[in-house]
C-alpha positions in Angstrom: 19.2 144.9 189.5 21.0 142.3 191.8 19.3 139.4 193.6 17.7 135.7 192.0 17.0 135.7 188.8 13.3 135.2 187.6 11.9 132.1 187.7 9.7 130.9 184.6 6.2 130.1 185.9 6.3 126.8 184.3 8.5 126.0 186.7 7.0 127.0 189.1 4.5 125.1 188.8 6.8 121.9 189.1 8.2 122.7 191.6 4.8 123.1 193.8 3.6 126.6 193.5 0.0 127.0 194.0 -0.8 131.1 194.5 -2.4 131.7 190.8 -0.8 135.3 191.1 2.9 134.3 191.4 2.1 131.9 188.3 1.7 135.2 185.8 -0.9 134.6 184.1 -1.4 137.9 182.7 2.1 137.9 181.4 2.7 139.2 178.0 3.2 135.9 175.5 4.5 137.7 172.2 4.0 135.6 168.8 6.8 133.7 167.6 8.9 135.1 164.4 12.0 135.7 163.2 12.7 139.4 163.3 14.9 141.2 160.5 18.8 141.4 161.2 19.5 145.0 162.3 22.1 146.7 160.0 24.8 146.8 161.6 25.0 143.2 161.8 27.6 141.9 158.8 30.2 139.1 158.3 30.6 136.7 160.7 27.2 138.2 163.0 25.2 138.3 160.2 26.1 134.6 159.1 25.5 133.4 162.7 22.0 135.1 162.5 20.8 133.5 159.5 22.3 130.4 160.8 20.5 130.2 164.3 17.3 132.1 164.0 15.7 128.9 162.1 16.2 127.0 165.2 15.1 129.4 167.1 12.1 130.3 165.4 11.1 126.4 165.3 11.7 126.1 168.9 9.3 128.7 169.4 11.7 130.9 171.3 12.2 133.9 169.2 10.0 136.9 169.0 10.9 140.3 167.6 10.7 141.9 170.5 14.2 139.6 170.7 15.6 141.5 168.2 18.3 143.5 170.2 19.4 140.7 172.1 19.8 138.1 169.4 21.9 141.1 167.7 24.2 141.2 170.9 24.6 137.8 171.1 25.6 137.9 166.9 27.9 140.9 167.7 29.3 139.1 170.5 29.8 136.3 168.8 31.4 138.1 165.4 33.6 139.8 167.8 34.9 136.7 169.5 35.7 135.3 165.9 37.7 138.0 165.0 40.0 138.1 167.9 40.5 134.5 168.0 41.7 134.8 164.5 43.9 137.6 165.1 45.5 135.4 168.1 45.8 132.8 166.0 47.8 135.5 163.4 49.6 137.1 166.4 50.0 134.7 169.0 48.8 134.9 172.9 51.5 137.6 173.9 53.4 140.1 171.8 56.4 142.2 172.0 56.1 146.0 172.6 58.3 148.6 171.3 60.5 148.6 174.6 61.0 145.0 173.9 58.8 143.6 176.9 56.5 140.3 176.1 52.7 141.5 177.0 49.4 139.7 176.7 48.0 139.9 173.1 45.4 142.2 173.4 43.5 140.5 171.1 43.4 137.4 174.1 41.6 140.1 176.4 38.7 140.9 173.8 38.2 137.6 172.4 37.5 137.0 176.4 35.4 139.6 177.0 33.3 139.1 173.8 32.9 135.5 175.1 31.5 136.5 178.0 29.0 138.6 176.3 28.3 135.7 173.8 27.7 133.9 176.5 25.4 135.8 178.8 23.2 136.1 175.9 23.0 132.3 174.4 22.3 131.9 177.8 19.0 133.9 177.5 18.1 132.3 174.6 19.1 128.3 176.1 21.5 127.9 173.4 23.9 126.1 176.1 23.2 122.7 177.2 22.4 123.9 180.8 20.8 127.1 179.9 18.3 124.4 177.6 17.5 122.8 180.6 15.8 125.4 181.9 13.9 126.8 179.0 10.2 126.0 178.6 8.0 126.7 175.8 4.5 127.1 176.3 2.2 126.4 173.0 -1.0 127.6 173.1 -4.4 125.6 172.0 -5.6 127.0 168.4 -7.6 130.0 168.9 -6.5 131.8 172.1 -6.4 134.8 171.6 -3.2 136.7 172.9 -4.0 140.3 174.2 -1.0 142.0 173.6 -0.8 141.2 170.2 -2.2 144.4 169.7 0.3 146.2 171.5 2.9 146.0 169.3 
């Protein structure tokens, strides 16, 4: 779906909104948690799981309903890793069989799994700008979320 991206009703709010029904307040608030690594994650995704779901657990960011993108984001970013180490092995261009000098393939999926990498970390404000723009919203003790029960 083309067009502006959503805007978080928190910043809305900033930014001057005052019509209660484009501020969401019926949207669903799942419960922060950190959600199991799905299997398929393993070497270098799995280790950037474990290493970034504290943070975003204790930013209150992460939810399981997260779950399939924080595993894109891993695979992206284990993908990334091991074409930038085969580069590293093969160098930026190589030398076909006919003797011409082509781009590495490895150079063409080490950028394309950085662009994945970083269309999620984006989602999840893991870039400087991207942190900007996230807001968390805690809520007092005792309100009581209704789609809890949803899931």
């Amino acid at each position: 779906m083309r067009g502006r991206k959503h805007i978080p009703p928190e910043l809305k709010v900033i930014t001057g909104e005052k019509r209660k029904k484009r501020l969401a307040p019926d949207r669903p608030t799942p419960e922060p948690c950190i959600p199991e690594p799905p299997d398929i994650l393993d070497g270098d995704a799995l280790e950037e799981w474990i290493r970034i779901t504290p943070d975003l657990d204790r930013l209150g960011i992460l939810t399981g309903i997260d779950r399939a993108s924080l595993a894109g984001y891993c695979q992206s970013y284990g993908d990334w890793l091991g074409a930038v180490r085969k580069v590293k092995k093969t160098g930026t261009v190589i030398k076909t069989d006919k003797g011409s000098i082509v781009l590495s393939p490895y150079v063409r999926a080490a950028a394309d799994a950085l662009a994945a990498m970083k269309g999620f970390a984006i989602e999840f404000g893991l870039t400087p700008s991207s942190r900007c723009r996230v807001k968390v919203v805690k809520k007092p003790e005792g309100e009581k979320n209704r789609w809890k029960e949803l899931g």
